[in-house]
Structures are given as structure tokens and as C-alpha cells.
BALUMTOR-469055 format. One record per residue (C-alpha): residue in three letters; chain; x, y, z. Coordinates in steps of 0.1 Angstrom, whole numbers, always signed. Each point is the difference from the previous one (the first is absolute). Example, Ala and Ser with C-alpha at 12.3 -4.5 7.8 and 13.67 -1.06 7.14 Angstrom:
2
<site type="ALA" mol="A" c1="+123" c2="-45" c3="+78"/>
<site type="SER" mol="A" c1="+14" c2="+34" c3="-7"/>
This chain:
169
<site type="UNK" mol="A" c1="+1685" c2="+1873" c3="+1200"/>
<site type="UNK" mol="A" c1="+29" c2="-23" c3="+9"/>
<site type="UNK" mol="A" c1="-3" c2="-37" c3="+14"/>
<site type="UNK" mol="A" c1="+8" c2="+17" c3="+35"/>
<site type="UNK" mol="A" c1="-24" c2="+28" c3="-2"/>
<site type="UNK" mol="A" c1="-27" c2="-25" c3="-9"/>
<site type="UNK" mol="A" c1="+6" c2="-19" c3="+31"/>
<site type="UNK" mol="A" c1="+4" c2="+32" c3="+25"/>
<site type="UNK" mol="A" c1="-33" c2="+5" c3="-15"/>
<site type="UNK" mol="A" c1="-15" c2="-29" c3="+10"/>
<site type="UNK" mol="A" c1="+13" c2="-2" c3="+38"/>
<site type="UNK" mol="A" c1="-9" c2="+37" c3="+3"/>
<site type="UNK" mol="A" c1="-36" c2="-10" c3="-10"/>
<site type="UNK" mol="A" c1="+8" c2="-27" c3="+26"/>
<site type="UNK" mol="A" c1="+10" c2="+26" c3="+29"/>
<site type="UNK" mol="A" c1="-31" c2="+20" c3="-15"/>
<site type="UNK" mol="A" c1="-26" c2="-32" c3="+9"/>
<site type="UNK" mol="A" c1="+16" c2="-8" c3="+35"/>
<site type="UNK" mol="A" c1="+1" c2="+35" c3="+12"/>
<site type="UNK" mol="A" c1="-38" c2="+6" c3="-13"/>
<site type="UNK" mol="A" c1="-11" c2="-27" c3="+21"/>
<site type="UNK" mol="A" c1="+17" c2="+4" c3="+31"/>
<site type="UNK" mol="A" c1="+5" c2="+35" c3="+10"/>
<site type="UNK" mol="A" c1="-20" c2="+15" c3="+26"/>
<site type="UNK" mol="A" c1="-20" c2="-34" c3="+11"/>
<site type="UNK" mol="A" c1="+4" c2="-7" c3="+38"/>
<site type="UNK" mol="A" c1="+12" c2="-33" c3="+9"/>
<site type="UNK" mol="A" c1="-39" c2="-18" c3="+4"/>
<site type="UNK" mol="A" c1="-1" c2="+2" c3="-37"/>
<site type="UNK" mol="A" c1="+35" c2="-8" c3="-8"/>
<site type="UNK" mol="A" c1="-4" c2="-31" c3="+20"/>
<site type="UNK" mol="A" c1="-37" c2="-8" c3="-10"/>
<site type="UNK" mol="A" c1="-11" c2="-26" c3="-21"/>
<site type="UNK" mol="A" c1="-28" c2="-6" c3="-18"/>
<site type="UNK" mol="A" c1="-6" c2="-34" c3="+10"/>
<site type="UNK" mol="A" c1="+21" c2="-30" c3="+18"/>
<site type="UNK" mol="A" c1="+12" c2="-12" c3="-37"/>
<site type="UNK" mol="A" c1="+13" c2="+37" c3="-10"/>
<site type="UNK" mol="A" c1="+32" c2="+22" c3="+1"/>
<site type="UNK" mol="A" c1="+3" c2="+30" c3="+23"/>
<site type="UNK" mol="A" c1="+16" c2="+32" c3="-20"/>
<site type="UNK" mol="A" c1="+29" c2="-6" c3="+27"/>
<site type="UNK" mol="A" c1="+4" c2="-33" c3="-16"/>
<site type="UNK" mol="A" c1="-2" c2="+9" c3="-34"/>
<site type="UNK" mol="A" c1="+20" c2="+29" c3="+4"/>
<site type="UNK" mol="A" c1="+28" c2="-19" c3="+18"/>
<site type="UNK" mol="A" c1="-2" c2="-29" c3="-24"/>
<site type="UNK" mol="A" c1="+2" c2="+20" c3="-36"/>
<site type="UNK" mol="A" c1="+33" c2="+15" c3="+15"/>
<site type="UNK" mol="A" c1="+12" c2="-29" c3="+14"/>
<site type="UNK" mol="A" c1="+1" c2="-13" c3="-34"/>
<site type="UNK" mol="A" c1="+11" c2="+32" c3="-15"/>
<site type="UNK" mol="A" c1="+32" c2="+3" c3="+26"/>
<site type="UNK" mol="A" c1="+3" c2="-37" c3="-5"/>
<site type="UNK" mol="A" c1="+3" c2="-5" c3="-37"/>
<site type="UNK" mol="A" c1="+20" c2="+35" c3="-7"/>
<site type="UNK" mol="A" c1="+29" c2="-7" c3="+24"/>
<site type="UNK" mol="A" c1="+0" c2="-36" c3="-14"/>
<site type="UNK" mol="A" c1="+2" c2="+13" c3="-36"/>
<site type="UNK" mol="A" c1="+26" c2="+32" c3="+12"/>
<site type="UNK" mol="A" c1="+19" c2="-26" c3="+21"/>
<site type="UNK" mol="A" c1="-4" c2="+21" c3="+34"/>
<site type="UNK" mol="A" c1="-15" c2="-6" c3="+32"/>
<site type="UNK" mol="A" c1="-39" c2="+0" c3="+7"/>
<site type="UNK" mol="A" c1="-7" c2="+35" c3="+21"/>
<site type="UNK" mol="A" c1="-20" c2="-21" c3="+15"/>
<site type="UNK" mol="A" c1="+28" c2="-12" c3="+17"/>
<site type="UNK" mol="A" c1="+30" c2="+26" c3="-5"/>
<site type="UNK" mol="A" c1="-22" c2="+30" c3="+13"/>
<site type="UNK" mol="A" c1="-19" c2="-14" c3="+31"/>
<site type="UNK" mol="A" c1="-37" c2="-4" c3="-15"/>
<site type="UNK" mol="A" c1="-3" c2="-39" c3="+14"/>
<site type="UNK" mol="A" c1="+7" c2="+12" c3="+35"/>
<site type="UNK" mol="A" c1="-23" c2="+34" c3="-3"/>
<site type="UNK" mol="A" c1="-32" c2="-21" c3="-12"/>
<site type="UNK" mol="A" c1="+11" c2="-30" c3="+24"/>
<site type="UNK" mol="A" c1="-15" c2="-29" c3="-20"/>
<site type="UNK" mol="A" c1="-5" c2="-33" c3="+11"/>
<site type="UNK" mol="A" c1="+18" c2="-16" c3="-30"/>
<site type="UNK" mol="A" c1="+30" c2="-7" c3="-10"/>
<site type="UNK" mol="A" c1="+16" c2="+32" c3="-10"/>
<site type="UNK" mol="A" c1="+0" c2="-11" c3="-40"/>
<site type="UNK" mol="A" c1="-32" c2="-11" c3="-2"/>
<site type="UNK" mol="A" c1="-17" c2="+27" c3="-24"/>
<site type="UNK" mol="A" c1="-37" c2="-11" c3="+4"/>
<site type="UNK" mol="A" c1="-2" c2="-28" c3="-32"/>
<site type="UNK" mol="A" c1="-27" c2="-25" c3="+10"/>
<site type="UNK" mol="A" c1="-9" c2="+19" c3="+35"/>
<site type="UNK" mol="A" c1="-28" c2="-19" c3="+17"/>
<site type="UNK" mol="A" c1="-33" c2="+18" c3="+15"/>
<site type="UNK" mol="A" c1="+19" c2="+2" c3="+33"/>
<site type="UNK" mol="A" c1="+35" c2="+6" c3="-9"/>
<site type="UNK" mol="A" c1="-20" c2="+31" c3="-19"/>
<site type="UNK" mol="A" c1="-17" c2="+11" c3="+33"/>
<site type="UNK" mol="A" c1="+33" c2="+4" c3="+13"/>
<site type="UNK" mol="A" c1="+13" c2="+29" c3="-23"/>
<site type="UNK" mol="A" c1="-6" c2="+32" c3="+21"/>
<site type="UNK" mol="A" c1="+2" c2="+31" c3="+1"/>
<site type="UNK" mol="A" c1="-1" c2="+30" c3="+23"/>
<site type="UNK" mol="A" c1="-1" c2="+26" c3="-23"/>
<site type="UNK" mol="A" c1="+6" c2="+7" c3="-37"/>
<site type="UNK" mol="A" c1="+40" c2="+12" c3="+6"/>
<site type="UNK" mol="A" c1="+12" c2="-38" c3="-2"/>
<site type="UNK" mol="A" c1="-14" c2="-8" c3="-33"/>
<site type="UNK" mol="A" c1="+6" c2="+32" c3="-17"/>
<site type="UNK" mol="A" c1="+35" c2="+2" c3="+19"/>
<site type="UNK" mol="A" c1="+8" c2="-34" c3="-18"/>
<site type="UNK" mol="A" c1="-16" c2="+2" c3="-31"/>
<site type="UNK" mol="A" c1="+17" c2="+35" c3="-6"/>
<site type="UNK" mol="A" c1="+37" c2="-14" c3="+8"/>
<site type="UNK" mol="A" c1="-5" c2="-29" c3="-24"/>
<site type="UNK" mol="A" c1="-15" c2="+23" c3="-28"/>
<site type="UNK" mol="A" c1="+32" c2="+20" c3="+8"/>
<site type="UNK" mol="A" c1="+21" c2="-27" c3="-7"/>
<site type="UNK" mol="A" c1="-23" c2="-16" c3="-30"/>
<site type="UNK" mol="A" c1="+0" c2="+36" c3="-20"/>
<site type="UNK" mol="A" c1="+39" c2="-2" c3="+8"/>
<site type="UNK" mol="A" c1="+7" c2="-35" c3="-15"/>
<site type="UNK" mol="A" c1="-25" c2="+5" c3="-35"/>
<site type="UNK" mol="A" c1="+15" c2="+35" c3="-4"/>
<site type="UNK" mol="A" c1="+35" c2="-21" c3="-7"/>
<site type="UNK" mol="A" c1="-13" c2="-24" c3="-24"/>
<site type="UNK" mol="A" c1="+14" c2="+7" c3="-35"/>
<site type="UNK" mol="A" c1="+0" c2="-21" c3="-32"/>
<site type="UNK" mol="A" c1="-6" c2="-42" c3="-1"/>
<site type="UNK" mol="A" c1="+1" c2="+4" c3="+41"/>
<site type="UNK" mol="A" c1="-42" c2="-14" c3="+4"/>
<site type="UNK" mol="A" c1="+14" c2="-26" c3="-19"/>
<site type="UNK" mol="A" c1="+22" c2="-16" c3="+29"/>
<site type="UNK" mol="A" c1="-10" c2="-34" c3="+13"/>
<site type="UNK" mol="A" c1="-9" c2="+8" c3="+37"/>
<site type="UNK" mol="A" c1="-22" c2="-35" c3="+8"/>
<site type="UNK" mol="A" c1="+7" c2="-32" c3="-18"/>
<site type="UNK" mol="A" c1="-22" c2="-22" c3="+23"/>
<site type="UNK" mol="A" c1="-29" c2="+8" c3="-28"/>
<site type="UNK" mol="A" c1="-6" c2="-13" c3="-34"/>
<site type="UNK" mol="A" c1="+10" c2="+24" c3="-20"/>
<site type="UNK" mol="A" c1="+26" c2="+18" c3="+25"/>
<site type="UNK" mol="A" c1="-12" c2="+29" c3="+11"/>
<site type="UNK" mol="A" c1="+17" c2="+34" c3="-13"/>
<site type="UNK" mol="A" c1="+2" c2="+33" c3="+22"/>
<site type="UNK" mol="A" c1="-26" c2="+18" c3="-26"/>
<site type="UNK" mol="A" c1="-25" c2="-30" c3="+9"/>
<site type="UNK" mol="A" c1="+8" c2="+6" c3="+40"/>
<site type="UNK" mol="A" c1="-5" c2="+37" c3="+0"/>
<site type="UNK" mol="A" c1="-30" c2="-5" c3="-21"/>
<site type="UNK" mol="A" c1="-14" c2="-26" c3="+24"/>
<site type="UNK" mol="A" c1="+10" c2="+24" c3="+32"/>
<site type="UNK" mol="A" c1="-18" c2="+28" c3="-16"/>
<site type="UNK" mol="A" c1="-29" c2="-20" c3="-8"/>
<site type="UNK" mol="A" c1="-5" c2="-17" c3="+35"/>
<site type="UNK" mol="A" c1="+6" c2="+33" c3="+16"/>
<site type="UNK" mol="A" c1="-28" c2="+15" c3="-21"/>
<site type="UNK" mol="A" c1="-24" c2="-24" c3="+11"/>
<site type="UNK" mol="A" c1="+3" c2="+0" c3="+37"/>
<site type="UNK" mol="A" c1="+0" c2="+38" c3="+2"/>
<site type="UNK" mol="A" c1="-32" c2="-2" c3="-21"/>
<site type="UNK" mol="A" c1="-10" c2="-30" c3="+29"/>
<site type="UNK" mol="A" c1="+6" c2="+26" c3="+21"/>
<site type="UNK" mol="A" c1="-20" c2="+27" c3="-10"/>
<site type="UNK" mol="A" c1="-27" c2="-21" c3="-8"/>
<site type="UNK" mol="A" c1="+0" c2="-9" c3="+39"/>
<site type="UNK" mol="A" c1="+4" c2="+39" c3="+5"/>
<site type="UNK" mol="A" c1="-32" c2="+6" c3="-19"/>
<site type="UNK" mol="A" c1="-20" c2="-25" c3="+14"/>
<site type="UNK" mol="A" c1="+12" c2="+10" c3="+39"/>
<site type="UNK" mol="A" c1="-5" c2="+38" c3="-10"/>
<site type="UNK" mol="A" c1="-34" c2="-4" c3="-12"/>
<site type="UNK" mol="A" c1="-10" c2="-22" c3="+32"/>
């Protein structure tokens, strides 16, 4: 398996996790949270591919679909329109909503789209590219995916651990 197989791997097990923990659950449980301190799946959801749409059209040097394909004004946020959920107070959490499952999944699936796109056309010493120098070391595209695919992994696993605990209530 080639560099870009192994990472089409990875966000399909990605697209695999989200999927499993959102289809079919009406919007109570998308929206519910556990506690006051804890993350909706809508949050979670939105948040894992906010990062994911953020950090691939950073590193592919295109717009966010966030932006380019109407997403901000279909899930109406009341952020600022980059915001991508990093440090999200209790409230600001609250706030991610949902009516249904078709927003998440609608959004998720275009930026997977895009993501299996831009690793499909990495060849050669291309993970080595310097995408972020504001850390010590700089911060290569191969570290950035890898980060992406792990963060995504654990909020979708945050997510169906809420899914578990709401189905068996």
C-alpha cells in the first residue's frame, strides 16, 4: 500500500465512525448532552469536520467548503464563519444545532470528498512539506494529516459513546 492509500484508509475509517454514529438518530439525540460540561453529537460532528475542511484546504491551498459551498449559511451559527469549534465554551456548545442528521452528514461527506481527493495526489517527499512553522519543530503535511485523522477519530468515537449512552436510556 502506497503513502496515499494509507491515508484514504484512514479518513475512510473516519467517514466509517461519523456515519455509525449519526445515521438514523432524530434531532433530541443529536442535540442531547449528557451533562451541562459535555458535547452534543451535533457539536462533535460539526467540530471534527470543521477541523478536517479547515486544515485540508489550508494544506491543498483552496477554499474551506465551509465557505465556498454554503454550509455556514445552512447551519446558521452564531460565530464567526471561521470559527471551527477550538476552545468552545459550555454555551457556545449549546449553540450547535441541528434539525436533522442531513447537515452533518451533508458536510462531513463534501469535505471527505475533497480530503480523499487531495491524499489521492500526494506522491513522493510531498508529507514532507512544511505547512505550519508557528511550532517548534515546524509542522510537515504527514504530521497534519496524522493529527486530522486522529482528532477526527476521537470525536466520532465521543460521539458514539454519547449514542450508546442516549440509546440505552
Amino acid at each position: 500500500m502506497n503513502t496515499a492509500g494509507m491515508l484514504a484508509e484512514a479518513f475512510d475509517r473516519v467517514g466509517e465512525a461519523v456515519h455509525a454514529a449519526v445515521e438514523g438518530l432524530p434531532p433530541d439525540d443529536l442535540n442531547a448532552r449528557l451533562d451541562e460540561g459535555a458535547n452534543s453529537i451535533s457539536w462533535l460532528v460539526w467540530h471534527l469536520t470543521r477541523i478536517q475542511d479547515d486544515h485540508i484546504a489550508d494544506a491543498s491551498g483552496t477554499a474551506q467548503i465551509w465557505l465556498t459551498e454554503g454550509w455556514a449559511d445552512r447551519f446558521a451559527l452564531p460565530f464567526d464563519a471561521t470559527d471551527t469549534g477550538y476552545g468552545h465554551s459550555s454555551d457556545e456548545v449549546a449553540a450547535v444545532r441541528v434539525d436533522s442528521a442531513e447537515p452533518l452528514l451533508g458536510y462531513f461527506d463534501a469535505v471527505q470528498e475533497r480530503t480523499l481527493d487531495f491524499v489521492a495526489g500526494l506522491e513522493g517527499h510531498a508529507l514532507d512539506r512544511i505547512v505550519d512553522e508557528g511550532w517548534s519543530p515546524p509542522v510537515t503535511l504527514g504530521v497534519r494529516l496524522i493529527s486530522v485523522v486522529a482528532e477526527d477519530l476521537q470525536h466520532a468515537g465521543q460521539a458514539a459513546f454519547v449514542r450508546g449512552v442516549l440509546r440505552r436510556a
